[in-house]
N, C-alpha and C positions, 0 to 999 in steps of 0.2 A: 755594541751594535744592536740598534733595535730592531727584531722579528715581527713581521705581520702575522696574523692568525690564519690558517691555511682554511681556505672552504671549502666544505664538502661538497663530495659531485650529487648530494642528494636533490636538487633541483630547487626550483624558486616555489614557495610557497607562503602562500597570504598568511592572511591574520588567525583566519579556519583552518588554515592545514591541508587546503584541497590546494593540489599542484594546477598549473597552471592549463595541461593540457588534460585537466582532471572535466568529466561531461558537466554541464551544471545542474544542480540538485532539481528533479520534478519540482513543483509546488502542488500537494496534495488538491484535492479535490476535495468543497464540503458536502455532506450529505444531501444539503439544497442542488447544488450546480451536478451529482449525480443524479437525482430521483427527481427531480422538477422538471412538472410537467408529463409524467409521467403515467399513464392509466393502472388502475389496479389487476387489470386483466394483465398489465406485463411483468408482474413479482409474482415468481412460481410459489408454491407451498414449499418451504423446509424439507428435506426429508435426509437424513444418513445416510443412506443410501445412493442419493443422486449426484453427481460431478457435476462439479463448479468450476467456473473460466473467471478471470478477473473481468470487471465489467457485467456479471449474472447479479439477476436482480433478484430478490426469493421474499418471502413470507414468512417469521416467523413467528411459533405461537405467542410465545412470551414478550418476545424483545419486537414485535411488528414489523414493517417494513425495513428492507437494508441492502446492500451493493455490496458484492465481494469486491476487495481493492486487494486481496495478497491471495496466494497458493503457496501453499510448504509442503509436500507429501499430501498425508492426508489431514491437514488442517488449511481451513477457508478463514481469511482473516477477512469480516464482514464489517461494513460498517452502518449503523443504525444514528437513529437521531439524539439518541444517551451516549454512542461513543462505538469505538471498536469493540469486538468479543471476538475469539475464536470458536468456530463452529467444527463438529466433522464433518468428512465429506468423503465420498468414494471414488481415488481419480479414477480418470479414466483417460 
């Protein structure tokens, strides 16, 4: 007597691994379609000291213009026209 292979009640899932009633993935934002269009009077100065919201647009000395896109504690994951960097920051 031949046996079927029993299936798990682990749900249906694609090719990715993301289940079905899994949300679907953002599509990041590039640093064009955050900062374009954008005046220089609205990217604050840098500073460690100051709290960053995802979406703050800031100044920095080295790495120039950039959009916070993450918050972890107190690292600001910013993104610049070279790439991402983590910055500090002071939540608040």
């Amino acid at each position: 007597m031949k046996r079927t292979k029993q299936r798990s009640s682990g749900g249906h899932r694609g090719s990715d691994g993301a289940s079905f009633f899994d949300k679907p993935a953002e599509k990041e934002k590039t640093y064009e379609e955050w900062t374009g269009g954008q005046p220089d009077e609205a990217f604050a100065p840098y500073s460690l000291k100051s709290s960053y919201t995802k979406g703050s647009l800031l100044s920095h000395p080295k790495f120039g213009k950039g959009v916070v896109v993450g918050i972890e504690g107190t690292t600001a994951f910013v993104l610049f026209a070279d790439g991402k960097k983590k910055l500090g920051h002071t939540p608040g």
